[in-house]
N, C-alpha and C positions, 0 to 999 in steps of 0.2 A: 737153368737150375740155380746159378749160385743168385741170380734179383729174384729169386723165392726164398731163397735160405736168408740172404741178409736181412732182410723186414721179417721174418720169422722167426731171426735170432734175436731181433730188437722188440716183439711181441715176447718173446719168454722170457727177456731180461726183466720188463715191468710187471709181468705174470709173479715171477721172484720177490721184487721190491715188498711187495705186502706178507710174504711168507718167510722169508728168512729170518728177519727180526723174530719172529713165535718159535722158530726150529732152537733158540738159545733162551728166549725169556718167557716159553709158556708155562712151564710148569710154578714160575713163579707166578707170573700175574693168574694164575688159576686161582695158588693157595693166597692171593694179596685179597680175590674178590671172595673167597669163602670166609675169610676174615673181616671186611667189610658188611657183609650182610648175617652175620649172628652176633649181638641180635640185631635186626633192622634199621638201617640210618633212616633218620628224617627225612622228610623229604625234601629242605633246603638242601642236606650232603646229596640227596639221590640226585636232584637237579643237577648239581655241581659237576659231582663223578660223571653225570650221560653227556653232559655237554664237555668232558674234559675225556673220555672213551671216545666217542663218538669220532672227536677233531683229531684224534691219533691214530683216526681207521685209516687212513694211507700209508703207514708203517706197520701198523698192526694190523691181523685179521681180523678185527672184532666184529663178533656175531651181531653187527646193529638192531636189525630186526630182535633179538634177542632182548638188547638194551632198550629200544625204543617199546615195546611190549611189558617188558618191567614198570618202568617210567610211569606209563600207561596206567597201570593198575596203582601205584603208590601215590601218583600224581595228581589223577586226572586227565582226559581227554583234550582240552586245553593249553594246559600247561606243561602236561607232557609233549604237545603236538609243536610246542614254540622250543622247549627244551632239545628235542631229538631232531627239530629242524636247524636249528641253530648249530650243533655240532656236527651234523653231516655237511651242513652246510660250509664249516669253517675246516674239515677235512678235505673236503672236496676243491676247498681253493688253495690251503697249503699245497696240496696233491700239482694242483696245477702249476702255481707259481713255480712249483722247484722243478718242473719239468720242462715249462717254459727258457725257467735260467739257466736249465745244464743237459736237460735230455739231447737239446739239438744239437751239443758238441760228440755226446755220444754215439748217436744218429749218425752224422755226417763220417765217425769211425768205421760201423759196421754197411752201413749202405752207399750206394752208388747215387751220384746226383741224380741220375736216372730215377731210382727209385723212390728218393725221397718226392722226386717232383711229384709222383702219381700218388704218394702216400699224401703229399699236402693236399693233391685235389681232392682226392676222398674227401680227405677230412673239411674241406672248404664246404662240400656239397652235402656230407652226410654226419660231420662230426657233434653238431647238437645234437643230432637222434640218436647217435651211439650211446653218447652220455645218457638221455633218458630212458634208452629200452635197456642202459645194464645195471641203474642205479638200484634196483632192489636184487642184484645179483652178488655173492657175495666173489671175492677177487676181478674178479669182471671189471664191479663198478670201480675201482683203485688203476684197473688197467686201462679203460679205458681213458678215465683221468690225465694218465699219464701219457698214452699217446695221443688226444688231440693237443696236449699243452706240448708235445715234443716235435708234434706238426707246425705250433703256432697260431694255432687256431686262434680268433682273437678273442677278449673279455667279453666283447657284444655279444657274440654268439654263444660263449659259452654260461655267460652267470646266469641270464632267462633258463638254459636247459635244466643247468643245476639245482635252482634252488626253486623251482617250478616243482621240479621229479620232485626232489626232498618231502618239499612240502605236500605232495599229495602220498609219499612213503609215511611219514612221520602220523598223518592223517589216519592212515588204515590201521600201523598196529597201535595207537595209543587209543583209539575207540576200541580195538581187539584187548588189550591187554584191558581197559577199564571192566569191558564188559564179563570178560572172561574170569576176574575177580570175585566181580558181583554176581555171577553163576558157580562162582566154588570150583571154578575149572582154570584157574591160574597155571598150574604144573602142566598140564596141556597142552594149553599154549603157546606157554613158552618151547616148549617142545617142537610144534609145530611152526613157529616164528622162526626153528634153526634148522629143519627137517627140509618144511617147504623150498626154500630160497635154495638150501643147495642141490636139491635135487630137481630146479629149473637150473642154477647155473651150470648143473652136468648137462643137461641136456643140449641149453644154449650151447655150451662148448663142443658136444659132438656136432651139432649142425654149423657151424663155426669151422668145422673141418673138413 
């Protein structure tokens, strides 16, 4: 029982890292973006703000799919798809690096050498696939992040996973959002950009369990 609980204690600590920062500064950064967008920034600021959102999804929960789907329609298909790759992208490597530097001191607290040895094999064998079947998931993909970089997983294996995913995420909703624009169904969308995703990461997580 207890080499079940210590890797299960160190899966909810990085489950946390993306949520607790929002439990003290949502309701600000709420009214920070309702103030941002009345009346509408340019789209040099939209750029700007998705690629500066986007790189502070490992602290914050942000709805990316939400932001990459805005992008999308303000942007273009294009420019959106380089803009909301670029910050998931530069999330996803802060996410790692700082997990790399410090989660394995963590790790080595809560778990038995025992355990960690089996957690690193995982992650040796199966930890680029984690990363891309949770990157359009929302907390998932922050969690995952953080535990193959707290395995040590190496850069080789992990930057192809990352920015591989991204780019074919960043792909789907900036065509979604452009289209969905130019159909008069922007509100929609965006709706379902934030709807969809968690109600796969519910699921992912009950089979997870």
């Amino acid at each position: 029982m207890q080499s079940f609980l210590r890797p299960l204690a160190v899966v909810c600590l990085a489950l946390l890292v993306p949520v607790l920062p929002f439990l003290s500064f949502g309701n600000w950064l709420e009214a920070r973006v309702d103030d941002w967008l009345d009346p509408p920034p340019s789209p040099g600021v939209v750029a700007l703000l998705s690629v500066a959102v986007l790189a502070s999804d490992i602290l914050l929960p942000v709805p990316s799919s939400f932001v990459s789907t805005f992008a999308g329609a303000q942007l273009g298909i294009a420019a959106a798809t380089a803009v909301t790759w670029l910050g998931m992208t530069l999330g996803a490597v802060l996410g790692f690096l700082i997990a790399k530097t410090w989660g394995r001191a963590i790790a080595e607290r809560l778990s038995s050498l025992d355990d960690l040895d089996r957690m690193d094999g995982l992650a040796r064998r199966h930890g680029p696939w984690l990363v891309v079947l949770t990157r359009a998931l929302p907390v998932l993909a922050e969690a995952a992040v953080l535990l193959v970089g707290m395995t040590q997983l190496s850069w080789r294996s992990f930057l192809p996973a990352a920015t591989l995913s991204n780019l074919g995420i960043a792909v789907v909703y900036s065509v979604l959002g452009h289209l969905a624009r130019s159909q008069g169904q922007l509100a929609l969308a965006l709706a379902g950009s934030i709807a969809v995703p968690l109600v796969a990461a519910t699921i992912a997580r009950r089979l997870l369990r």
